[in-house]
TORMARKOL-665728 format. One record per residue (C-alpha): x, y, z; residue in three letters; residue number from 0. Coordinates in nm, 4 decimals. Layout:
residues N
{east:X&north:Y&up:Z&aa:ALA&i:NUM}
...
//
This chain:
residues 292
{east:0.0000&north:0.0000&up:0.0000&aa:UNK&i:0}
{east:0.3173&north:0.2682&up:0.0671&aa:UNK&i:1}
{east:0.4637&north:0.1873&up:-0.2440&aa:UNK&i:2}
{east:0.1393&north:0.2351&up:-0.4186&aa:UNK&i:3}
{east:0.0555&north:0.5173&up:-0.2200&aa:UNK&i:4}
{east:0.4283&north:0.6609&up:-0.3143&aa:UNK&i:5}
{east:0.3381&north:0.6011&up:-0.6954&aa:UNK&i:6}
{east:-0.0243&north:0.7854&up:-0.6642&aa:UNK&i:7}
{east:0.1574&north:1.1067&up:-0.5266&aa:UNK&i:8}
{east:0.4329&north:1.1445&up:-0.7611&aa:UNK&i:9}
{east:0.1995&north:1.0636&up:-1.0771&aa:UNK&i:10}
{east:-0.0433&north:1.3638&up:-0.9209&aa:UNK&i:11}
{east:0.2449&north:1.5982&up:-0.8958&aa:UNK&i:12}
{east:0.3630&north:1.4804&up:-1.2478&aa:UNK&i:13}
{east:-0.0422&north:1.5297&up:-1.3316&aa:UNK&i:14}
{east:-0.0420&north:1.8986&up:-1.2298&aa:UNK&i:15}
{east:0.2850&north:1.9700&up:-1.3977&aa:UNK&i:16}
{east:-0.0018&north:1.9433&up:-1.8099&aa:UNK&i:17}
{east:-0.2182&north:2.1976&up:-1.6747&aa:UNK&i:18}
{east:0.0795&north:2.4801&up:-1.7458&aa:UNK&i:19}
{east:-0.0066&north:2.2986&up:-2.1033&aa:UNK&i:20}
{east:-0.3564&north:2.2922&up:-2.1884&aa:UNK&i:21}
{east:-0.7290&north:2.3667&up:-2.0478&aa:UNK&i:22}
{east:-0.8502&north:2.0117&up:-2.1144&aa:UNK&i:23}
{east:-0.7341&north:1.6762&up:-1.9878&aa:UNK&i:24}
{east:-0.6631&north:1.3651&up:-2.2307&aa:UNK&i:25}
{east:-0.8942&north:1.0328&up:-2.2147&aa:UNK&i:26}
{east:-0.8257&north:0.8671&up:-1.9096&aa:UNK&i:27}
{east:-0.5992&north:0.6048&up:-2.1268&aa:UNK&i:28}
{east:-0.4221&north:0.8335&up:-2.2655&aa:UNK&i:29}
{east:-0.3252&north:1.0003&up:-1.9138&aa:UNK&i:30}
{east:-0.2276&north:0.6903&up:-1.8169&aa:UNK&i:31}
{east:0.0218&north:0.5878&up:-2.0921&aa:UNK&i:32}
{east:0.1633&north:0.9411&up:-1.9830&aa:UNK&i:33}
{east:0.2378&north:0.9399&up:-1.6228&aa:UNK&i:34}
{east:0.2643&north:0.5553&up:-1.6246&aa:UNK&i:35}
{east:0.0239&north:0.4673&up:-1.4440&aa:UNK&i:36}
{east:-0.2772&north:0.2223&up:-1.4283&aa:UNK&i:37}
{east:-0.6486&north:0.3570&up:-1.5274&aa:UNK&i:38}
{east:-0.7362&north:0.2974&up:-1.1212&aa:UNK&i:39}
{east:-0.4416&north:0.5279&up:-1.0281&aa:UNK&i:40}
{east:-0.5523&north:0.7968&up:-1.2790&aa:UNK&i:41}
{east:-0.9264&north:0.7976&up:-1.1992&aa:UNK&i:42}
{east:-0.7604&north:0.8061&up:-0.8067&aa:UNK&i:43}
{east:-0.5934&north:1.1304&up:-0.9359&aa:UNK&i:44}
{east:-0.9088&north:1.2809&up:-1.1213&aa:UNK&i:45}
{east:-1.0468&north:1.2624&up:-0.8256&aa:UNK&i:46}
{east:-0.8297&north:1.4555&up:-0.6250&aa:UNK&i:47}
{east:-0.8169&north:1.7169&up:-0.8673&aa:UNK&i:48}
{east:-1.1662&north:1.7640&up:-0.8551&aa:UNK&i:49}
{east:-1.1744&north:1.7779&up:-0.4977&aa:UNK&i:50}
{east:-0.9441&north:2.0605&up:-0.4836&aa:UNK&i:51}
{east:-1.1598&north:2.2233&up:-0.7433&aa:UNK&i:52}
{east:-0.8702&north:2.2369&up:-1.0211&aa:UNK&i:53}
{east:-1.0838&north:2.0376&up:-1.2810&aa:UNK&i:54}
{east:-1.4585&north:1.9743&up:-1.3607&aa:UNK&i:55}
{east:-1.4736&north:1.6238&up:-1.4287&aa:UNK&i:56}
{east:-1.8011&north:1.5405&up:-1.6273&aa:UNK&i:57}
{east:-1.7794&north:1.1463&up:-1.7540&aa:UNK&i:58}
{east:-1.4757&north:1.2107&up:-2.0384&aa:UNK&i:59}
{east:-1.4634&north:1.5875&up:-2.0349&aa:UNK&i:60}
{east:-1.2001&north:1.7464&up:-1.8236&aa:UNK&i:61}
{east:-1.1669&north:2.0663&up:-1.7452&aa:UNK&i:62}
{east:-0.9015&north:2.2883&up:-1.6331&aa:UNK&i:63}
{east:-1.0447&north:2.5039&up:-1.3633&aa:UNK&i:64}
{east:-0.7331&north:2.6511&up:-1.2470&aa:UNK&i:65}
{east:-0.3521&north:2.6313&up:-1.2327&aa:UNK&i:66}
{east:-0.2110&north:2.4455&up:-0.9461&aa:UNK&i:67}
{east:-0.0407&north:2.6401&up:-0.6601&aa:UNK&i:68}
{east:0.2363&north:2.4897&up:-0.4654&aa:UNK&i:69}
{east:-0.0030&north:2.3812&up:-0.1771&aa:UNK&i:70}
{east:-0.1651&north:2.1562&up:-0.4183&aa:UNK&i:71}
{east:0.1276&north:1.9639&up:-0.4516&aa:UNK&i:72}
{east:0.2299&north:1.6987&up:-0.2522&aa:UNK&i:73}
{east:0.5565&north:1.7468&up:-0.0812&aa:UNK&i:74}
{east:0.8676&north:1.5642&up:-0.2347&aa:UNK&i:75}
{east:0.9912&north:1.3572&up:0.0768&aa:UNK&i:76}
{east:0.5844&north:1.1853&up:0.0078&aa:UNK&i:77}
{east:0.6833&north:1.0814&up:-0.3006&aa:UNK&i:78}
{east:1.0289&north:0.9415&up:-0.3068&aa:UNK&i:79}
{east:1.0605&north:0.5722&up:-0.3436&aa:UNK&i:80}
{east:1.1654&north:0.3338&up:-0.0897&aa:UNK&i:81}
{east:1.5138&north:0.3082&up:-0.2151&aa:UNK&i:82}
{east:1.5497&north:0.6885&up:-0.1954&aa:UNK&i:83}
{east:1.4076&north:0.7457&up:0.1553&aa:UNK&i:84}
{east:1.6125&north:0.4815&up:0.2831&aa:UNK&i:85}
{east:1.9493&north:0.6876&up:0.0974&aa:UNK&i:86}
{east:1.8413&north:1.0087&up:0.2592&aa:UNK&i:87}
{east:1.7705&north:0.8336&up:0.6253&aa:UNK&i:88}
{east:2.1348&north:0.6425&up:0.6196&aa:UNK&i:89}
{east:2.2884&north:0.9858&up:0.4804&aa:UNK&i:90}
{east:2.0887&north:1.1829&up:0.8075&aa:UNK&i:91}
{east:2.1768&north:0.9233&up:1.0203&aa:UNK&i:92}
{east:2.6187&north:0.8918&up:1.0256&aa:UNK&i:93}
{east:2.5537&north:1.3132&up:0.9516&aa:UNK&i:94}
{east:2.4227&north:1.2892&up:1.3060&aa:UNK&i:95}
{east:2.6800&north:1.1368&up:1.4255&aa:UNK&i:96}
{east:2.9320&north:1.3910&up:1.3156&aa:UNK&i:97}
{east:3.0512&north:1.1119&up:1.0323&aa:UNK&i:98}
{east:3.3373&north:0.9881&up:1.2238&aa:UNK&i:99}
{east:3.5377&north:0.6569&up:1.1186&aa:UNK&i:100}
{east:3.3905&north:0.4340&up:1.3515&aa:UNK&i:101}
{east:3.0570&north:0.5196&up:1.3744&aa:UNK&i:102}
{east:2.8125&north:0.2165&up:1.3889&aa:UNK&i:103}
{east:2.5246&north:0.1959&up:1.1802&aa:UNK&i:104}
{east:2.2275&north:-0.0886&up:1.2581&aa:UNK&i:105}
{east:2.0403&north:-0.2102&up:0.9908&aa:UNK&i:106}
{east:1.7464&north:-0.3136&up:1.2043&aa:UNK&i:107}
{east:1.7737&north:0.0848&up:1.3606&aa:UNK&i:108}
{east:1.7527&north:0.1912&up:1.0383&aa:UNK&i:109}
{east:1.4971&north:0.0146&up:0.8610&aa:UNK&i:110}
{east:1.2882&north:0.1038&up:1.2065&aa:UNK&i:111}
{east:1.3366&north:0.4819&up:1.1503&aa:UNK&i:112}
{east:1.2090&north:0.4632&up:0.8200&aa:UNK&i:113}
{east:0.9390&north:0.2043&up:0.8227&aa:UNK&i:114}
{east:1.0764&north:-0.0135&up:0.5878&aa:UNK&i:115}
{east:1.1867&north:-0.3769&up:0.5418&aa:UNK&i:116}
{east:1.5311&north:-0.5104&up:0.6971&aa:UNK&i:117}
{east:1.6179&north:-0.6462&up:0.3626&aa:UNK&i:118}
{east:1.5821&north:-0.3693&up:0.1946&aa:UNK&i:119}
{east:1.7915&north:-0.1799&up:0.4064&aa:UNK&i:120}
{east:2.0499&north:-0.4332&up:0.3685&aa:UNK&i:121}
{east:2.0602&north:-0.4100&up:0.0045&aa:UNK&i:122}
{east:2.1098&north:-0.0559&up:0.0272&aa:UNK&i:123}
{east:2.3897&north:-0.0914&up:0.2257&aa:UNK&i:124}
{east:2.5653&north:-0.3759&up:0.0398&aa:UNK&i:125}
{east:2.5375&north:-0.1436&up:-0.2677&aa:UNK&i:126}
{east:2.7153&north:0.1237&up:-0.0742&aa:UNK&i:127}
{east:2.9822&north:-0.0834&up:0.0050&aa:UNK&i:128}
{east:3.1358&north:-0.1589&up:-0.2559&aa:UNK&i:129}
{east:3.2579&north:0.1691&up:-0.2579&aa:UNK&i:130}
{east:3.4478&north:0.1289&up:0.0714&aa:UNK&i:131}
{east:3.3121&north:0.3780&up:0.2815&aa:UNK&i:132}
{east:3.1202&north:0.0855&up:0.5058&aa:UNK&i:133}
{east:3.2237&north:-0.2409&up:0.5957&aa:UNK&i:134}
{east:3.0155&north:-0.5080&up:0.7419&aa:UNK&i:135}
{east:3.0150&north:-0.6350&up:1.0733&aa:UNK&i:136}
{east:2.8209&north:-0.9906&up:1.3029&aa:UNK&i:137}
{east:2.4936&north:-0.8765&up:1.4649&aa:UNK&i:138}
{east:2.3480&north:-0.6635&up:1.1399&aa:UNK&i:139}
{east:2.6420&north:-0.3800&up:1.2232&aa:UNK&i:140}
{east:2.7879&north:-0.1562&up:0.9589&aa:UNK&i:141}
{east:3.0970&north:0.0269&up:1.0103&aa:UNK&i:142}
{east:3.1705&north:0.3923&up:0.8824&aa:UNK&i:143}
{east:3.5184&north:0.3235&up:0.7728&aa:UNK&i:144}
{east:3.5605&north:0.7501&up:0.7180&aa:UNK&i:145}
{east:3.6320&north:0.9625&up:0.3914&aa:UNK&i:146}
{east:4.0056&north:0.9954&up:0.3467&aa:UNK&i:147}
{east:4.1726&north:1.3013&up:0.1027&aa:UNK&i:148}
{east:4.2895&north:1.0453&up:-0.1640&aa:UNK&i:149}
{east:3.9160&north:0.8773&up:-0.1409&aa:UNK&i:150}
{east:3.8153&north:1.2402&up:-0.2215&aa:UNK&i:151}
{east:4.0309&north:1.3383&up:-0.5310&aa:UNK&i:152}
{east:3.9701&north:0.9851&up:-0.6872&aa:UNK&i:153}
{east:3.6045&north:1.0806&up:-0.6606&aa:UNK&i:154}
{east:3.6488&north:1.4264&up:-0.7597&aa:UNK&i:155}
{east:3.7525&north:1.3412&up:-1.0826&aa:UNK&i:156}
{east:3.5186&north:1.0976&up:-1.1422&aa:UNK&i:157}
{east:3.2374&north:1.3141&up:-1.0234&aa:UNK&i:158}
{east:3.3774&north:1.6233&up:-1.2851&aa:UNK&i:159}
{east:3.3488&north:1.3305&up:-1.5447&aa:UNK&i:160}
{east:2.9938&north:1.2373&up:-1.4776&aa:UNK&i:161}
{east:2.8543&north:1.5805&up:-1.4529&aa:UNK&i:162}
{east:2.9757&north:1.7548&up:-1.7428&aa:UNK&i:163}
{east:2.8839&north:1.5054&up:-1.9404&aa:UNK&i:164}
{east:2.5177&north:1.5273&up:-1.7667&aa:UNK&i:165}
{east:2.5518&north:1.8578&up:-1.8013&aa:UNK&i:166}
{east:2.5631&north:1.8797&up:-2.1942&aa:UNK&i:167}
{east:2.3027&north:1.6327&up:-2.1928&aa:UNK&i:168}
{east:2.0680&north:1.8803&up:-1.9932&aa:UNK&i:169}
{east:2.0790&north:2.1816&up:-2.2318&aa:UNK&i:170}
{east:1.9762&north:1.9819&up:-2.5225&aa:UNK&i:171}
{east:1.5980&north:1.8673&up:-2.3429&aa:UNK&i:172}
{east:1.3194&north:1.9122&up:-2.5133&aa:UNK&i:173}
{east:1.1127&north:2.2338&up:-2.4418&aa:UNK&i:174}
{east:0.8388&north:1.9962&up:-2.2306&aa:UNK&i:175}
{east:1.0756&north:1.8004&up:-2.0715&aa:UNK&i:176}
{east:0.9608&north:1.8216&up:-1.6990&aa:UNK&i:177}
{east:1.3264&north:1.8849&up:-1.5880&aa:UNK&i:178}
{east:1.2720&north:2.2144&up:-1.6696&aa:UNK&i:179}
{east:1.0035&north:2.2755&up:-1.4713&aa:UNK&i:180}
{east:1.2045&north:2.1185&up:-1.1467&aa:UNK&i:181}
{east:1.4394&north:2.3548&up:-1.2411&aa:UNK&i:182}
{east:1.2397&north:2.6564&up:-1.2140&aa:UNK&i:183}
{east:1.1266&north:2.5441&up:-0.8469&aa:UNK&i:184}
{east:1.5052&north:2.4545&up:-0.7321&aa:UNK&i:185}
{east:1.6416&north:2.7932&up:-0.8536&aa:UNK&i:186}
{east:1.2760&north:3.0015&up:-0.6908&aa:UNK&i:187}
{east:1.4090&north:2.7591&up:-0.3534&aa:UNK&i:188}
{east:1.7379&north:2.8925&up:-0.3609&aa:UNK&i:189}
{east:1.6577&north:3.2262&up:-0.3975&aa:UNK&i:190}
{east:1.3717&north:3.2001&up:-0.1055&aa:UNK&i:191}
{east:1.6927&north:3.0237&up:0.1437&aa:UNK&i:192}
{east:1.8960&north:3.3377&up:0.0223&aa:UNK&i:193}
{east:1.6451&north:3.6053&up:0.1234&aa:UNK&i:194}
{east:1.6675&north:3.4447&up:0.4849&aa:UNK&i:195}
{east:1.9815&north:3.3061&up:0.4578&aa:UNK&i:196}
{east:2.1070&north:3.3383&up:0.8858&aa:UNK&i:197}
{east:1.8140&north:3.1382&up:0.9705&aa:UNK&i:198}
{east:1.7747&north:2.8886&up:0.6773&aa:UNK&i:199}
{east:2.1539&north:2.8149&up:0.5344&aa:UNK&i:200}
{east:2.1460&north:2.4740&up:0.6776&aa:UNK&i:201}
{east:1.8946&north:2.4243&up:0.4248&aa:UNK&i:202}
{east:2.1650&north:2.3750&up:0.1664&aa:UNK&i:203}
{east:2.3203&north:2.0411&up:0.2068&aa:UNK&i:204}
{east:1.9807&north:1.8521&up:0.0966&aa:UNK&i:205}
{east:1.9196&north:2.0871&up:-0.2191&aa:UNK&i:206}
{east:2.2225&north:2.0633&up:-0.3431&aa:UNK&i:207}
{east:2.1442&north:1.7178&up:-0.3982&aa:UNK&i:208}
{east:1.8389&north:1.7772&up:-0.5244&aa:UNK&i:209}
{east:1.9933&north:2.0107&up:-0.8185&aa:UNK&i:210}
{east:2.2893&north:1.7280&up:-0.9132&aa:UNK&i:211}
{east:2.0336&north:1.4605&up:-0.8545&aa:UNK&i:212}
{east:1.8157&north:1.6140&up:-1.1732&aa:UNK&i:213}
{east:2.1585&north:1.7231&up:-1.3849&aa:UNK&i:214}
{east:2.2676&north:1.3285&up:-1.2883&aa:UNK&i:215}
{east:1.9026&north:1.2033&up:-1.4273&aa:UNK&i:216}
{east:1.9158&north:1.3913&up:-1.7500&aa:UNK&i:217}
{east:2.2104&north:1.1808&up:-1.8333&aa:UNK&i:218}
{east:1.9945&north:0.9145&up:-1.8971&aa:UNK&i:219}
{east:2.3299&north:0.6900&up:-1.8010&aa:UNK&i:220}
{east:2.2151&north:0.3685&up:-1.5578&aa:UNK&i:221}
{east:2.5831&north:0.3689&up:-1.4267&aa:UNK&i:222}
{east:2.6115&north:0.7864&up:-1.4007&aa:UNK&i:223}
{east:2.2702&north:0.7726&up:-1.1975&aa:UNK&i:224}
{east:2.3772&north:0.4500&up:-1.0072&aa:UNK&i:225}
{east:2.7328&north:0.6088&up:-0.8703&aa:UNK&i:226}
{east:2.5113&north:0.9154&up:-0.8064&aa:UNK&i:227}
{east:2.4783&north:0.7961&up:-0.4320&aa:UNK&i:228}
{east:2.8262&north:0.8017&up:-0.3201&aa:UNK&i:229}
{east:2.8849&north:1.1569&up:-0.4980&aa:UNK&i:230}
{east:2.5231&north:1.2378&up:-0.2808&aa:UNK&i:231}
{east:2.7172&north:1.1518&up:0.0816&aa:UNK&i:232}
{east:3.0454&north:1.2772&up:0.0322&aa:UNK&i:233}
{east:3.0273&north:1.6019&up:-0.1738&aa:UNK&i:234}
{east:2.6239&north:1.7172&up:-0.1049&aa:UNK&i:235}
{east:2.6319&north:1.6375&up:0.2388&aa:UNK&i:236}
{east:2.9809&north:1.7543&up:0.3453&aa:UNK&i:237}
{east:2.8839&north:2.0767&up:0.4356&aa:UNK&i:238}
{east:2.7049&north:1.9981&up:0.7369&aa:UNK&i:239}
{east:3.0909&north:1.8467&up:0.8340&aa:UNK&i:240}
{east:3.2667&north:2.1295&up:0.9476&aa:UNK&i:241}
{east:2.9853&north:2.3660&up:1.1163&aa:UNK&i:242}
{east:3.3025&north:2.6800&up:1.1097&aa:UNK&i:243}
{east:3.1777&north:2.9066&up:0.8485&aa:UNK&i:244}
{east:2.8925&north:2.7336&up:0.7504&aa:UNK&i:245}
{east:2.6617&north:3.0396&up:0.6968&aa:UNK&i:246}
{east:2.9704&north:3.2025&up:0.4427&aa:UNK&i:247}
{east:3.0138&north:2.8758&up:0.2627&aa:UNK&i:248}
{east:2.6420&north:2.8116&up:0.2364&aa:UNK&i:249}
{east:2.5468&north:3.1282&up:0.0578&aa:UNK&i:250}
{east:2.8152&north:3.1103&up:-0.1739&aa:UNK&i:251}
{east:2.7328&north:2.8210&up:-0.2723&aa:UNK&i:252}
{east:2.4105&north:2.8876&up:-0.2960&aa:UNK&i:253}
{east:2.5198&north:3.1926&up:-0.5434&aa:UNK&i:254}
{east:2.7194&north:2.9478&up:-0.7384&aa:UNK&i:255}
{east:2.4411&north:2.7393&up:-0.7796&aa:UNK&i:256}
{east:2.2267&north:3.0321&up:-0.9276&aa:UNK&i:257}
{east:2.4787&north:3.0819&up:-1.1842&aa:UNK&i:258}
{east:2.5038&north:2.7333&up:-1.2798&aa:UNK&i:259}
{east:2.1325&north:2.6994&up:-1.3079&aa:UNK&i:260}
{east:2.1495&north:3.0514&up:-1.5441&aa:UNK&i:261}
{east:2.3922&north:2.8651&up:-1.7421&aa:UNK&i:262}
{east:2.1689&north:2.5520&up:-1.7821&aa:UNK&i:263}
{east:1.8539&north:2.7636&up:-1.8533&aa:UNK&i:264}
{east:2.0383&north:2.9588&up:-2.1596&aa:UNK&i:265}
{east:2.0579&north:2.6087&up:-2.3579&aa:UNK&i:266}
{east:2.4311&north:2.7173&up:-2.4399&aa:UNK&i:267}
{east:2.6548&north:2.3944&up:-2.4106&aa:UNK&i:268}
{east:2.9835&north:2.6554&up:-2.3654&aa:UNK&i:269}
{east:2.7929&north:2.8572&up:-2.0690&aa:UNK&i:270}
{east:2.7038&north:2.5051&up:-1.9039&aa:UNK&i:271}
{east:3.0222&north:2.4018&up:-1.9279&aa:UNK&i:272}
{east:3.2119&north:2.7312&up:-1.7787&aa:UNK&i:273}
{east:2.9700&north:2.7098&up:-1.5101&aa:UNK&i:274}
{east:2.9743&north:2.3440&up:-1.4309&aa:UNK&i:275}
{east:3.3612&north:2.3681&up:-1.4024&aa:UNK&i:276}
{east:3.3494&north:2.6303&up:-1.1812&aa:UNK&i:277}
{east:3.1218&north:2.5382&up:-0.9440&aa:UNK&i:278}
{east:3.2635&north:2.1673&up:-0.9255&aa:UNK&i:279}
{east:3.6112&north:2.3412&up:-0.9054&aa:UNK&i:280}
{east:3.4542&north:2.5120&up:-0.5746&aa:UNK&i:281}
{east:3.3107&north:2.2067&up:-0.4294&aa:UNK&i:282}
{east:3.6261&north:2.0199&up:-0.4359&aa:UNK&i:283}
{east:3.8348&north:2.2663&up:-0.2935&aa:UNK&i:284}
{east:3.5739&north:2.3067&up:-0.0038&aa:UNK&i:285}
{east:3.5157&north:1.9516&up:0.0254&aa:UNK&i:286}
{east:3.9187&north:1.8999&up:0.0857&aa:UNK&i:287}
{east:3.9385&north:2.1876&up:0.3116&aa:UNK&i:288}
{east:3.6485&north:1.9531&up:0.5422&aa:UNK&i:289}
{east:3.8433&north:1.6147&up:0.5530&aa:UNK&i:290}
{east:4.2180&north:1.8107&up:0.5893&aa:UNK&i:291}
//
């Protein structure tokens, strides 16, 4: 029922995103085919549109009432899969515990915390260890084994790799690719953090993964998208390391961030590039500056 649940929410968001597009809804088929979805899930979200008065919904007519305002949505962290709340809960969890080598991670805690099954949570963090960051332990222990600088500038260049080329892939979207419209809300939620910046800078850490996460998805690359998980824990996340400075660093990063989005939003390959570079030039020095 969660995972259905899951599905329902993030085909209604991906629902709302056609109204920008037209004043009448396709056949119910047809909405289907494009969110994904079965007919029971799309009558499911008819439904709630017409609740919240955003269509009038007469047999196969649909109509638009009104364009959806962000309290219409449903919020993100609703309708992020299983394998991506568990990622987020194991990221929150060693960041709690100031990600120090040593740290012990449960499995059983963890799949606990976030509802989930224990072999789920297992998977997850077999997958993560290949990368050597956690090692296994009797009992259903884990073991942070800690980021070291050579770790660091192996991944650096691999990261600079991935996201260029993700990069170049993102300016050539199609005009109604829904990346674009995730982009628009990322860059209005950076600029609403940087109007209260002293009170909301620690806000930083998890939308800087959300930006890479959609650059890393428009790569269309199983293995980019796959290795995007260790780039997620060591480079997004690293900020919340070292706490001296964090305002300074936060809101510069934050700028950086605009610029790279600019970049991305001009369609101009060059411009994404220049920006990318820079900004991942940044990161890297910051993120060595946090393990020296």
């Amino acid at each position: 029922m969660a995972k259905q649940n899951t599905v329902f929410k993030d085909a209604f968001n991906r629902c709302l995103e056609l109204f920008a597009e037209t004043t009448t809804l396709p056949s119910e088929p047809e909405l289907g085919q494009a969110l994904g979805v079965s007919r029971t899930t799309v009558r499911a979200i008819l439904t709630r549109c017409e609740e919240l008065s955003l269509i009038a919904w007469d047999k196969r007519s649909k109509t638009v009432l009104r364009r959806p305002e962000p309290s219409d949505y449903f919020p993100t962290a609703e309708t992020d899969s299983l394998a991506e709340r568990i990622e987020r809960s194991f990221m929150r969890r060693i960041l709690a515990g100031g990600a120090e080598p040593g740290m012990q991670i449960n499995e059983l805690e963890l799949a606990r915390e976030i509802g989930a099954g224990t072999t789920s949570v297992r998977e997850f963090l077999i997958r993560f260890s290949r990368f050597g960051l956690i090692e296994k332990r009797p009992n259903s222990h884990w073991v942070l084994k800690g980021f070291t600088r050579e770790f660091a500038l192996e991944l650096t260049e691999v990261r600079e790799m991935f996201e260029l080329r993700s990069a170049a892939r993102f300016v050539s979207l199609p005009d109604q690719d829904p990346a674009w419209e995730e982009l628009k809300k990322i860059e209005a939620v950076h600029r609403e953090i940087l109007a209260d910046i002293d009170n909301r800078y620690s806000e930083f850490s998890e939308l800087d993964e959300r930006l890479h996460l959609l650059v890393h998805k428009s790569s269309s690359n199983r293995f980019i998208i796959d290795f995007y998980d260790v780039i997620a824990i060591v480079f997004h996340y690293h900020y919340q390391w070292n706490k001296a400075n964090a305002r300074e660093r936060n809101a510069r990063a934050l700028e950086e961030h605009l610029d790279y989005i600019a970049a991305l939003q001009s369609r101009d390959p060059m411009l994404a590039e220049q920006a990318c570079r820079r900004h991942l030039k940044s990161a890297r020095e910051t993120l060595l500056q946090s393990i020296s």
